[in-house]
C-alpha positions as CSV (number, residue, x, y, z in Angstrom):
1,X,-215.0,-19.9,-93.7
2,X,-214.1,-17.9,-90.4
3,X,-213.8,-19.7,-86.8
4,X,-216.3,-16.6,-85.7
5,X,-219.5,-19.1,-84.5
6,X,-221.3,-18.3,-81.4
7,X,-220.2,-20.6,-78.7
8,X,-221.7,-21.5,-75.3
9,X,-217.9,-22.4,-73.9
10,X,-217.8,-20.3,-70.9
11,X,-214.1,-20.3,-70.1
12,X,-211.9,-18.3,-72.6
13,X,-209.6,-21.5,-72.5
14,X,-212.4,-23.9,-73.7
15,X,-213.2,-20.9,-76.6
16,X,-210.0,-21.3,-77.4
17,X,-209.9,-25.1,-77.6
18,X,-213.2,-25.0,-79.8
19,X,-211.6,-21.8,-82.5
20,X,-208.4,-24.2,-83.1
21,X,-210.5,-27.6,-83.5
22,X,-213.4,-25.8,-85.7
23,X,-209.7,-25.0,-88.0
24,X,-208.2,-27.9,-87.7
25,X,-211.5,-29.4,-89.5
26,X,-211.3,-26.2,-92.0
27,X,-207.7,-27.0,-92.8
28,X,-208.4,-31.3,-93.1
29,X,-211.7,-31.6,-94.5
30,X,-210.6,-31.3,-98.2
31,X,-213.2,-30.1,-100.8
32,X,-217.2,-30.4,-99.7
33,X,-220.3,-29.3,-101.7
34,X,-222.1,-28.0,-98.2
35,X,-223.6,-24.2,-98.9
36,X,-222.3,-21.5,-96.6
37,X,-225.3,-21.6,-94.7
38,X,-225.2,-25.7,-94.4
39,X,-221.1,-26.2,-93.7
40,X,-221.2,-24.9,-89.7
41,X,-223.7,-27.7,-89.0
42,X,-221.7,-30.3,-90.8
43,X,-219.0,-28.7,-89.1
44,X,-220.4,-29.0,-86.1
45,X,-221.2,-32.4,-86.4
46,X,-217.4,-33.9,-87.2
47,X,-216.6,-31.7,-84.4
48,X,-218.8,-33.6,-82.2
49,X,-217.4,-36.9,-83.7
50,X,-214.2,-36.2,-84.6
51,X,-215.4,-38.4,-88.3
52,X,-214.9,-36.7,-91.1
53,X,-217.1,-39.2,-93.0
54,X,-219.8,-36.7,-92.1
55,X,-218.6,-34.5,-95.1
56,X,-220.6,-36.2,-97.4
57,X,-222.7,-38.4,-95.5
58,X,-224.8,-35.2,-93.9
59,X,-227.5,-34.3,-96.0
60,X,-230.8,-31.7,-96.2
61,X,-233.4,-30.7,-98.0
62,X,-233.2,-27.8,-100.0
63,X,-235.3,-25.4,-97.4
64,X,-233.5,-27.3,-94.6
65,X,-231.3,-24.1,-93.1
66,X,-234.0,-21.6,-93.8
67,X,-236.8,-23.4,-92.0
68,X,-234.4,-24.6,-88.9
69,X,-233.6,-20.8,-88.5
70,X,-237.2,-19.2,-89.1
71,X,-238.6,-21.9,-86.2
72,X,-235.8,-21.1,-83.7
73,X,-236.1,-17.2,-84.4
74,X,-240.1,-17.1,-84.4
75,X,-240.5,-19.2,-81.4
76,X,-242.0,-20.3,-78.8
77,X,-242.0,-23.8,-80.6
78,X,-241.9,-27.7,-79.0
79,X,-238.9,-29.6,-79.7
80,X,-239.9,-33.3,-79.5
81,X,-237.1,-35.8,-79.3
82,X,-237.0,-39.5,-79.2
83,X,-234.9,-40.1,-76.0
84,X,-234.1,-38.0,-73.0
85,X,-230.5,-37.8,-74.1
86,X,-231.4,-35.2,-76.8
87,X,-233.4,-33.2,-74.3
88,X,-230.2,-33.1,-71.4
89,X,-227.5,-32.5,-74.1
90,X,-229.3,-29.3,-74.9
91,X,-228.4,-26.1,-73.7
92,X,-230.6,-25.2,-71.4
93,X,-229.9,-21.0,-71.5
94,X,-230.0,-21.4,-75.6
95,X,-233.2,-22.8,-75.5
96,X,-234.8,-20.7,-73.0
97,X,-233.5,-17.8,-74.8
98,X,-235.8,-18.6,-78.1
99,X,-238.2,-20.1,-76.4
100,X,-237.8,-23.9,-77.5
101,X,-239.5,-26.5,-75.0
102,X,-237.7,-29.9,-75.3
103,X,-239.8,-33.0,-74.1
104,X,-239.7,-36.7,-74.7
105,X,-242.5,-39.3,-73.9
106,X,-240.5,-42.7,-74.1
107,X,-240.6,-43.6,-70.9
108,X,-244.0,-42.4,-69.5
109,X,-246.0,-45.1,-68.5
110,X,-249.0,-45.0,-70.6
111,X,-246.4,-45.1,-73.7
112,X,-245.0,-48.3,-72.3
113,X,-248.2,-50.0,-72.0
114,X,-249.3,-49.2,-75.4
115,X,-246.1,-50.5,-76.5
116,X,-246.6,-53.8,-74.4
117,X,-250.5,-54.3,-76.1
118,X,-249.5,-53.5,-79.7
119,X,-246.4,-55.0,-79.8
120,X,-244.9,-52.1,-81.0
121,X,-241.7,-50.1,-79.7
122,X,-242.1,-46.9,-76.8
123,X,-240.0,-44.9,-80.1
124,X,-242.9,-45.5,-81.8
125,X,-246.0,-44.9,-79.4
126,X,-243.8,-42.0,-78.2
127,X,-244.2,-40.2,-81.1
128,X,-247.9,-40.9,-81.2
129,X,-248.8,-39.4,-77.9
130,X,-246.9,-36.4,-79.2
131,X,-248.7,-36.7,-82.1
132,X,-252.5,-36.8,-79.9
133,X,-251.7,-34.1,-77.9
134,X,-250.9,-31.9,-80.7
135,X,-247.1,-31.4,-80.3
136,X,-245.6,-32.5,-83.5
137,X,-247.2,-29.4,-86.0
138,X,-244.6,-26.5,-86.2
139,X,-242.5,-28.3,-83.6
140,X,-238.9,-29.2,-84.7
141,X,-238.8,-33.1,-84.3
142,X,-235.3,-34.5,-83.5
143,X,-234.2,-38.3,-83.8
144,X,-230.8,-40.0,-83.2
145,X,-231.7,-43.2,-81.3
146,X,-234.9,-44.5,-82.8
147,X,-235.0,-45.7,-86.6
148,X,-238.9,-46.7,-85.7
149,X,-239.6,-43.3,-84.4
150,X,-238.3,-41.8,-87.7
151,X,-240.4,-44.0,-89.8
152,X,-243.4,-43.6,-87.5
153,X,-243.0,-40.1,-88.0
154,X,-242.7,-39.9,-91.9
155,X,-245.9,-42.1,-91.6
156,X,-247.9,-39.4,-89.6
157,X,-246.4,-36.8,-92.0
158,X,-247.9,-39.0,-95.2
159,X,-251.1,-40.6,-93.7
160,X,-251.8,-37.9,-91.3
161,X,-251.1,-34.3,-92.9
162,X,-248.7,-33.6,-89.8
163,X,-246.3,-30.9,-90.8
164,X,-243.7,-30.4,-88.4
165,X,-241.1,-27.5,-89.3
166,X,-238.3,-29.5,-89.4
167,X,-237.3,-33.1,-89.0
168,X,-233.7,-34.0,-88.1
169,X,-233.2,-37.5,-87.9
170,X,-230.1,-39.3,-87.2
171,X,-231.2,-42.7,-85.8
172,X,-227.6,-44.8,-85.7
173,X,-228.0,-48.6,-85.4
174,X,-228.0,-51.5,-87.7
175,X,-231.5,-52.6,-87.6
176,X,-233.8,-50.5,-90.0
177,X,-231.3,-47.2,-89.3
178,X,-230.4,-46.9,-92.8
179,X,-233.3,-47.1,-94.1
180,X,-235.3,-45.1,-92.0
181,X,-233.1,-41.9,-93.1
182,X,-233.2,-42.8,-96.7
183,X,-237.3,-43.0,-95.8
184,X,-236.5,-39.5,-94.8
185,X,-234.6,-38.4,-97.9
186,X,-238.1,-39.4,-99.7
187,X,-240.0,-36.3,-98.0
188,X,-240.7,-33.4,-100.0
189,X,-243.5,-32.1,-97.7
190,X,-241.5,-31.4,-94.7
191,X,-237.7,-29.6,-94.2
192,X,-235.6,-32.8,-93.2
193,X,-232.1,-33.2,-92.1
194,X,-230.4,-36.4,-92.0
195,X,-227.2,-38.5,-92.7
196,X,-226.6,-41.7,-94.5
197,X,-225.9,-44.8,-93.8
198,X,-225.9,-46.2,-90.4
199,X,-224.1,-44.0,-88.3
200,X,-225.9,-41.2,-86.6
201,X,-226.6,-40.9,-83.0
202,X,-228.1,-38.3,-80.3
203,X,-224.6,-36.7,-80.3
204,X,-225.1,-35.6,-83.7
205,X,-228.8,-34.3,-83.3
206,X,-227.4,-32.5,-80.4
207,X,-224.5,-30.9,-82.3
208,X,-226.9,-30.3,-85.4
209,X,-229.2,-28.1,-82.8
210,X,-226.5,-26.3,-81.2
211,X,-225.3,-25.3,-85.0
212,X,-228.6,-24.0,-85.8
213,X,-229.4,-21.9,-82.6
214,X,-225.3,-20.5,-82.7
215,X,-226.4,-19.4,-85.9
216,X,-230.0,-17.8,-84.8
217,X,-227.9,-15.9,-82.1
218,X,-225.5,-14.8,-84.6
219,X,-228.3,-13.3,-87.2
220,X,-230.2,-12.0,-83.9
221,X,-227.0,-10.0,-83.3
222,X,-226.6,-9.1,-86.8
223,X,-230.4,-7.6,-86.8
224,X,-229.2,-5.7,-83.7
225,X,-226.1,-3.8,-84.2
């Protein structure tokens, strides 16, 4: 596999920092059964980390890649995250670019308060405002904080007929994390990407998102020349 991924370093110095690590990961990973379309993400993702664990403990379902790649290319589409972090870590030109709108509802004040009544969590009622104001249908929904929002999501996806494009959900935590990705792992209605276990983490969605829109560039410049 060839170092040749779209980057958004700006500096040829920090390219160059990102070519050696993305081969320093080729040449210590050891054997993986990722596809050529799935290994930059998980690439991506130890390079984020710097765990190698992640080669074997990222998974996706089998229209994962395609579906990640047809939403970023036939945009404008919603990206709906759990937390704010996701949203900032993001770049910002990328997403402009194909015409991805990041937003996040945990900490309006009406989500709160519904929180507070139901006794429920703002991951939760979060992802049910998105979910009332239409946002979640064809949006790619991204998780790395909140196991709750990830279950609340597969809930709206089984109870509700909500279809989303493509769920990546990476909640990291010890309370309910683990099983909220296996939950995941369950879906055959809806494109999913995930890792097991109890690690996980906003870091990784972010890393798993700049992966899939390096790649959109690179087929957008391949379409071109």
């Amino acid at each position: 596999m060839t170092n040749d991924a779209i980057t958004e370093q700006l500096t040829a110095a920090g390219r160059a920092i990102e070519h050696d690590s993305f081969a320093i990961i080729d040449a210590e990973v050891g054997p993986h059964g990722y596809s050529a379309e799935q290994w930059p993400l998980v690439r991506r993702m130890i390079h984020a980390s710097a765990d190698f664990e992640f080669n074997g403990l990222a998974a996706f379902h089998p229209d994962a890649m395609r579906a990640g790649l047809d939403a970023i290319l036939n945009g404008p589409r919603a990206l709906v995250a759990d937390v704010e972090m996701i949203c900032v870590g993001l770049s910002a030109p990328r997403l402009q670019h194909f015409g991805l709108s990041p937003r996040h509802y945990i900490s309006d004040a009406d989500v709160i308060e519904r929180a507070r009544a139901e006794n429920s969590t703002r991951a939760v009622q979060a992802m049910r405002k998105a979910w009332r104001l239409g946002e979640l249908d064809g949006a790619i929904v991204a998780i790395g904080n909140a196991p709750t929002a990830l279950i609340e999501v597969v809930r709206l996806i089984r109870e509700h007929d909500m279809r989303p494009t493509l769920v990546i959900g990476m909640p990291v935590g010890f309370v309910s994390a683990a099983e909220s990705k296996d939950l995941l792992r369950t879906l055959d209605e809806v494109p999913w990407i995930t890792v097991k276990g109890r690690k996980g983490g906003s870091t990784l969605v972010v890393a798993a998102i700049h992966a899939l829109l390096s790649l959109a560039e690179a087929t957008q410049r391949r379409r071109a020349a």
